[in-house]
C-alpha positions in Angstrom: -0.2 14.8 34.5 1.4 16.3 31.6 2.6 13.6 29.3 6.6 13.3 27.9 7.7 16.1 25.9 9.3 15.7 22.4 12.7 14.5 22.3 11.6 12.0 25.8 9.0 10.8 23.3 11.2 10.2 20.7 13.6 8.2 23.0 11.2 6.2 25.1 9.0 5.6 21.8 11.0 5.2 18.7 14.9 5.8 19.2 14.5 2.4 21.7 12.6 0.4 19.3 14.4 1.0 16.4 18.6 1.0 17.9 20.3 0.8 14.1 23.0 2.8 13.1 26.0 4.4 15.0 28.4 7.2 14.8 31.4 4.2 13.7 29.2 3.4 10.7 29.0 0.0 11.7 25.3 -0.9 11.5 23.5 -3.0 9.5 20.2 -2.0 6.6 23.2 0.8 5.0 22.0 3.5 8.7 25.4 4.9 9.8 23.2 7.0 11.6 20.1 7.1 12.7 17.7 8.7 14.9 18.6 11.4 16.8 20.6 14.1 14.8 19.8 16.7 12.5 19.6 14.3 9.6 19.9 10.4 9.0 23.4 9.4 7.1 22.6 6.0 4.5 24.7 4.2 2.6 22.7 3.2 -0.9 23.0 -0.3 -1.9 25.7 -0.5 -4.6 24.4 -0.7 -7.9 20.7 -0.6 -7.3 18.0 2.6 -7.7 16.9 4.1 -4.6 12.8 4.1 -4.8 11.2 6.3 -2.4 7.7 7.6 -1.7 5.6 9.4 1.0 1.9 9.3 2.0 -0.1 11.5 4.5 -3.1 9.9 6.3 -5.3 11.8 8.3 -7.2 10.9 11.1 -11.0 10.7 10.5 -9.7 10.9 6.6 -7.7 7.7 6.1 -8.3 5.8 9.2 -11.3 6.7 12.7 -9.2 8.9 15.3 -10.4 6.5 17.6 -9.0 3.5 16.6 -6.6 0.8 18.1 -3.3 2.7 17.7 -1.5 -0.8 16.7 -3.5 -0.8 13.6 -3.2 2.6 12.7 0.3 2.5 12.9 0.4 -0.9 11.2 -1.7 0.3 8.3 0.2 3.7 8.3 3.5 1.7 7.5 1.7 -1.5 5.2 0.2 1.6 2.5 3.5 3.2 2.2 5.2 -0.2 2.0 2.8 -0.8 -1.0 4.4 1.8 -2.9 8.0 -0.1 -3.1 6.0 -3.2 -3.5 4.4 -2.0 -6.8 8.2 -0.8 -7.8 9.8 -3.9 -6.9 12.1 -1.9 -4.4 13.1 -4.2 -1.4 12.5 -1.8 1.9 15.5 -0.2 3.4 14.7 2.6 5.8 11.9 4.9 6.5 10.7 8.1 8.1 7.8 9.6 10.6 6.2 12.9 10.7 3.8 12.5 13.7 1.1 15.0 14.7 -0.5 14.9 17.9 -3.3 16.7 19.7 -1.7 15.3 23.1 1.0 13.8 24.0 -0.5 10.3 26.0 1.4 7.2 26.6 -1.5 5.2 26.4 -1.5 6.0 23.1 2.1 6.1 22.2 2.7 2.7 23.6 0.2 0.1 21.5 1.3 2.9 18.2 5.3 2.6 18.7 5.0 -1.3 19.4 2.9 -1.4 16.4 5.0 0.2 14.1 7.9 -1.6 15.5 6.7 -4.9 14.8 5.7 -4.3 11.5 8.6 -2.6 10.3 10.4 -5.6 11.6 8.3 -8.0 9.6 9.1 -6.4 6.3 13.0 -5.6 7.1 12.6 -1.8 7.5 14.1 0.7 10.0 13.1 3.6 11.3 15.4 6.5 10.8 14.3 10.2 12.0 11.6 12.1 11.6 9.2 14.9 13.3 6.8 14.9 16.1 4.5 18.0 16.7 1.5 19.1 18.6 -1.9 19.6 16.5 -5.0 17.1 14.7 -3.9 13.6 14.7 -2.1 12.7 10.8 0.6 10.5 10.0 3.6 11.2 7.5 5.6 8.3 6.5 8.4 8.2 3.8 9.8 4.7 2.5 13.2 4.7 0.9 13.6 0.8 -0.9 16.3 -0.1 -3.4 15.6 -1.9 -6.7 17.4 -3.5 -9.7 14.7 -3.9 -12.1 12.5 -1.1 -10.9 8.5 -1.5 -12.4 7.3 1.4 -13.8 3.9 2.9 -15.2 5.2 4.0 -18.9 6.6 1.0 -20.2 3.0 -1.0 -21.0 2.5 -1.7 -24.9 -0.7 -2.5 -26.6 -1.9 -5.5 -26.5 -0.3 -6.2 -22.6 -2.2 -8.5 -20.7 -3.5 -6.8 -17.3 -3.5 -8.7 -14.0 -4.3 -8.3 -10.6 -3.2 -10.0 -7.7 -5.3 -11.7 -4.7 -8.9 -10.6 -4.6 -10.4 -7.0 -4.8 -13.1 -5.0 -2.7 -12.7 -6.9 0.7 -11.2 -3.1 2.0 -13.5 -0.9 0.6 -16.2 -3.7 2.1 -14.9 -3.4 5.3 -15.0 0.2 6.1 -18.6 0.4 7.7 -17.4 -2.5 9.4 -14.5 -0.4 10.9 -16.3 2.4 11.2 -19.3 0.7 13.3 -22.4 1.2 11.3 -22.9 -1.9 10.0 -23.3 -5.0 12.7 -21.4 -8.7 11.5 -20.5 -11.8 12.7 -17.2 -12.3 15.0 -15.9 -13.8 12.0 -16.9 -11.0 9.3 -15.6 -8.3 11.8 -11.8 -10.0 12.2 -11.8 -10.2 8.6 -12.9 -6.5 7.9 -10.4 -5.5 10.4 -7.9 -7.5 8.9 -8.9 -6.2 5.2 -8.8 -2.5 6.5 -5.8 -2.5 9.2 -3.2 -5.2 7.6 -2.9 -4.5 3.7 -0.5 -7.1 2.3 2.5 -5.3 0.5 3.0 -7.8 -2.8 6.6 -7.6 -2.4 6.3 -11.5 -3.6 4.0 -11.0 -6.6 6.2 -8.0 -8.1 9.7 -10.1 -7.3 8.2 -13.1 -9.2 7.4 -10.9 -12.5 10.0 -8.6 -12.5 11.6 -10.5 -15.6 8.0 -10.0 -17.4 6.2 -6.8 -16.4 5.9 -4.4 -18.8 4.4 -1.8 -15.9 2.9 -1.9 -12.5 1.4 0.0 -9.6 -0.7 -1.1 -6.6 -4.4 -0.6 -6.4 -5.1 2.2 -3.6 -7.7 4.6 -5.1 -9.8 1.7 -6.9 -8.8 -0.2 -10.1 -10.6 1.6 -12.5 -8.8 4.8 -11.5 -5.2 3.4 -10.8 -5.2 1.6 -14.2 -6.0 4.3 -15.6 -2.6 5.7 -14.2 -1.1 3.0 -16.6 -2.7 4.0 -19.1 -2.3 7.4 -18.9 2.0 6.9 -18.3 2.1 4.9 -21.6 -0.5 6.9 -23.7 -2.6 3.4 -24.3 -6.6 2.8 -23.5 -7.5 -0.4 -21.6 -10.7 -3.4 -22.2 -11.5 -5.3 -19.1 -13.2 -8.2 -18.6 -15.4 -7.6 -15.3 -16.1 -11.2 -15.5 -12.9 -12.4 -14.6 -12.9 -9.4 -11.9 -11.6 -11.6 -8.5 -14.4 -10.3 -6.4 -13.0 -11.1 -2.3 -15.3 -13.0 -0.7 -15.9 -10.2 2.0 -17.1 -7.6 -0.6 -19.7 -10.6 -1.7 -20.9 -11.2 1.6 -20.8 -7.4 2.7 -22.1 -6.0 -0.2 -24.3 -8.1 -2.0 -25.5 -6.7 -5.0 -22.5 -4.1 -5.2 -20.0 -5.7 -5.0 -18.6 -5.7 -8.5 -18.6 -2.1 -8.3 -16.8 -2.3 -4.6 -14.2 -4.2 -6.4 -13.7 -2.1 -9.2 -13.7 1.4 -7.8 -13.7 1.0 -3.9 -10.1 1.5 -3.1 -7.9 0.4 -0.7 -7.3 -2.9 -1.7 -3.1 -2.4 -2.0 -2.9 -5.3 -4.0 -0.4 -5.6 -7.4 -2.1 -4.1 -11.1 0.7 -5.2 -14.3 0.5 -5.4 -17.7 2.7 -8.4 -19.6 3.3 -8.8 -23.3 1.0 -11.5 -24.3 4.6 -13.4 -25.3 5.2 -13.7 -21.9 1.7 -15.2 -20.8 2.8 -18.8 -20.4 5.6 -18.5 -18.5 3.9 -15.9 -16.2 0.7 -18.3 -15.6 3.4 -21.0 -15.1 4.9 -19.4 -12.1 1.3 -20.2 -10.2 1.1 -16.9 -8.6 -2.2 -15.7 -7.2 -2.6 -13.3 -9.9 -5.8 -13.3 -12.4 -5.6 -11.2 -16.1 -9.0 -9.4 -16.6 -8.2 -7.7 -20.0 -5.4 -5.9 -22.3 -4.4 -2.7 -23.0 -5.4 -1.0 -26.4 -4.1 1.8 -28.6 -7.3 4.4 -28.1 -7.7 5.9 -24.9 -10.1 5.4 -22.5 -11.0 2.6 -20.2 -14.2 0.0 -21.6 -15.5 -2.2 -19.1 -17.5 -5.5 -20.5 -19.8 -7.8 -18.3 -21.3 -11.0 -19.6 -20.5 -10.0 -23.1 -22.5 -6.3 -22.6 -20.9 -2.9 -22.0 -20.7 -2.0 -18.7 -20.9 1.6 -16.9 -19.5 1.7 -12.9 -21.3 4.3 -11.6 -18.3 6.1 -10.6 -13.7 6.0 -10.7 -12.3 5.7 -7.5 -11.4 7.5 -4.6 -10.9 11.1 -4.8 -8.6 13.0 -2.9 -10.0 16.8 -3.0 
């Protein structure tokens, strides 16, 4: 049995789970109209900066094909919802390009209902989009609006660089996810929590807006997304590696490589800034879960240091071609 064509799929699935907006402009989140026409009409926020951003992830690529279409869907929506995190743009709306090889209820169910609940946990609404046959992939784009937007250009030398939470557990977890490495009931919830449910530091970036020099979230590995930073405000970085917050996962997962896990393994989503060592009281006084591993420089180039020595990772990040 053939299963619903495009616009019943974007009724039963999406245009019921996400009922904002209305041709009297009377809605609420700024949608005077939402799904269903040729385009979405928003009102912006007045007096703020729209932020938005898009991200592609591909089946096989950026998540198995064959996984629980909850969590693909909530990890589709938490990565781009990273993005206005690291900008300190509060989320507003959002929009999905869906690819499919088929069109299955059984899979469209669990993946509408997740998406549905997590925009809902982080205030966002769903407001058009695409659906079209071919290899599974994902398209979202997050519109957010910000006052004090954090950039990567406005670092200085001599900024103090943080990270929040812990780093690696992700990267850890993905032969987990993937199933060639076997681990306890307990290891396995927290690999597919590390993997599926990234944690958007809307919080973290909110609470040092008034002392951020720059900021961006840690997707591609630390070593390579700092060196974003550095590369915006022409500055060269000396970290620390140990202060590095290793996650717990990545120590029990990875043993002996987990420093390098946390430093260039990726997907991790959490919050890297830079604050003028002026402001380093009053930032460590707001008892965030945030640890500083090192300061920018003038020269370029990013030196790593472990127990007083150089130190060499063996490689950047994740690369995209």
């Amino acid at each position: 049995m053939p299963g619903p064509g495009e616009f019943e799929l974007i009724r039963e699935y999406f245009t019921s789970r996400f009922q904002t907006g209305s041709r009297s402009g009377t809605a609420d989140n700024g949608v005077e109209l939402g799904i269903g026409d040729d385009c979405a009409l928003l009102n912006p926020p007045v007096g703020k900066t729209l932020a938005t951003s898009v991200d592609t992830l591909v089946a096989d690529v950026h998540f198995p094909a064959n996984a629980d279409p909850y969590r693909i869907a909530s990890r589709a929506l938490r990565v781009n919802l990273s993005d206005l995190a690291a900008m300190n743009a509060e989320p507003l709306w959002f929009t999905l390009a869906l690819t499919l090889p088929h069109s299955d209820p059984a899979w469209l169910e669990p993946f509408a209902r997740g998406l549905a609940e997590t925009a809902h946990a982080f205030g966002i609404t769903l407001v058009g989009g695409d659906t079209t046959k071919g290899p599974l992939s994902i398209t979202i784009q997050v519109t957010g609006a910000c006052a004090r937007p954090l950039r990567r250009d406005g670092a200085s030398a001599g900024d103090i660089i943080y990270v929040s939470n812990q780093l690696g557990a992700a990267a850890a977890a993905l032969p987990v996810v993937l199933g060639d490495v076997a681990v306890s009931p307990r290891q396995q919830q927290q690999a597919e929590t590390a993997y599926y449910a990234p944690e958007p530091q809307f919080a973290v970036a909110r609470a040092v807006e008034g002392y951020a020099s720059a900021a961006l979230d840690i997707s591609d590995g630390l070593l390579a997304d700092l060196g974003h930073i550095c590369d915006a405000s022409q500055l060269g970085a000396d970290l620390n590696l140990d202060q590095l917050p290793i996650a717990a996962l990545a120590q029990s997962l990875q043993a002996g490589a987990a420093l390098e896990t946390a430093l260039t393994g990726g997907d991790d989503y959490q919050l890297c800034f830079t604050v003028p060592a002026r402001h380093r009281d009053a930032v460590q006084a707001l008892q965030l879960p945030i640890t500083p591993i090192g300061h920018l420089r003038e020269e370029p180039g990013i030196r790593c240091q472990w127990n007083g020595k150089p130190w060499q990772p063996r490689g950047t990040g994740y690369q995209h071609f």
